[in-house]
Structure formats: structure tokens, C-alpha cells
N, C-alpha and C positions, 0 to 999 in steps of 0.2 A: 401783854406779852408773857406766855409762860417757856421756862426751860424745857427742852426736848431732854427726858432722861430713856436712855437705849436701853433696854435689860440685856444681861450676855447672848441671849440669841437672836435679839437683832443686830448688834454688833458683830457677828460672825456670819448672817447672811448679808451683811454689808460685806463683807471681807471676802466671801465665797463669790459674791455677786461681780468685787473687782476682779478677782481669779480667772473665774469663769470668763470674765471679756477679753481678758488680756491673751488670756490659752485661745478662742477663736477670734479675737479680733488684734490681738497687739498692747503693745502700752497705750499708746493713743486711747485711745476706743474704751480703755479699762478706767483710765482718768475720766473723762467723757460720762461712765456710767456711774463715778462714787462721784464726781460733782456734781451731776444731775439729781442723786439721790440725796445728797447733803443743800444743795437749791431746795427741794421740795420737802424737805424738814423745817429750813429756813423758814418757807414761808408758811409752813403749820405754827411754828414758834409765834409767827408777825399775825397769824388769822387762825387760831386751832380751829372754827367752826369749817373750815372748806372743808373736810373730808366726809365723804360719804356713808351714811350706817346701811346702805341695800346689804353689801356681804356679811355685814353684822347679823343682821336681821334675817339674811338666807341660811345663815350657819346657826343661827340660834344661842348667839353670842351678845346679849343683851348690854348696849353703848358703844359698840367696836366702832371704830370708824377708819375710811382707809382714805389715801389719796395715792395716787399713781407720780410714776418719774416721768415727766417729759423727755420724749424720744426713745424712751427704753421699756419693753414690757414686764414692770416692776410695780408694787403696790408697797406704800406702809402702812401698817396696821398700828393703832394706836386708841388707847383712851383718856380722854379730856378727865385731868384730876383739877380738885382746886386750886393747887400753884405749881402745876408743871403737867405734860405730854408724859404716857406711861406707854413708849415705842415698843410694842412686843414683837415683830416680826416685818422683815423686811421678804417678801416673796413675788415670786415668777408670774404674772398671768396663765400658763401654761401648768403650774405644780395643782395639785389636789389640794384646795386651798381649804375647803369645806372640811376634808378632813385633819388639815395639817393645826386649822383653828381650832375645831371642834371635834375630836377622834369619836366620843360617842355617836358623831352625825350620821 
């Protein structure tokens, strides 16, 4: 089991990402999306290999790996360090994701 450490911008797209549900979907709906996103940290915590390096690999971001939020189109982007998750970005399926990882891309 390693610790999930957030950097400040993924912490703040976690926080935008509640925002964002709450303003079209309500409180409901906003819970819903930071506890599916905090579930699917979890279980990087319990199994860091499940996430997948294909966007790593398409962005040209060498070790990235991401896993998605169940129910919500969300990805986290993170990288497997020796004793802990290095969470750099929590993003939309929908955002420019290639550039938002990779600006030289």
C-alpha cells in the first residue's frame, strides 16, 4: 500500500470538479463526484499498478499513469514513486488532456 500524495493542482481540480457538479447537478450529484474520485484514489492506494500508461505514452509523458472515476468522466493522472502516488492531475475526459499534460505536445 503506498500513500496517495495530491500536488496543489490536483487538489484544486478535485475542488473545481465538486463545483462544477454541484452548479449543474446540485449537492447531491457533487458528493457523488468527490466520493467517486476519492473511491478511485483509494483503490490506487490498495493496487497502484491498475492505472493505465496508453495517455502517458500518447502524451509523451514517460511513467504517467491514469485511472478513471467510475460513473463520472474523470481521469487521475499519477506516478508510481517508491513509497507513495505522485497525484498530479485530476481531469475531464472532454479537456485537452495531451496538452494540459504535455504543453510542448
Amino acid at each position: 500500500m503506498k500513500a496517495a500524495r495530491l500536488r496543489p493542482r490536483a487538489e484544486r481540480d478535485l475542488l473545481d470538479a465538486a463545483r462544477y457538479y454541484e452548479q449543474h447537478g446540485g449537492r447531491r450529484l457533487a458528493a457523488k463526484a468527490f466520493d467517486g474520485a476519492v473511491a478511485a484514489l483509494d483503490s490506487l492506494v490498495r493496487m497502484p499498478g491498475l492505472g493505465s500508461p496508453r495517455i502517458g505514452q500518447d502524451c509523451d509523458v514517460p511513467g504517467l499513469l491514469s485511472w478513471g472515476i467510475t460513473g463520472f468522466p474523470m481521469q487521475w493522472f499519477y506516478f508510481e514513486a517508491n513509497d507513495h502516488l505522485d497525484v498530479v492531475r485530476l481531469l475531464g475526459d472532454r479537456q485537452d488532456i495531451a496538452t494540459t499534460l504535455n504543453p510542448e505536445h
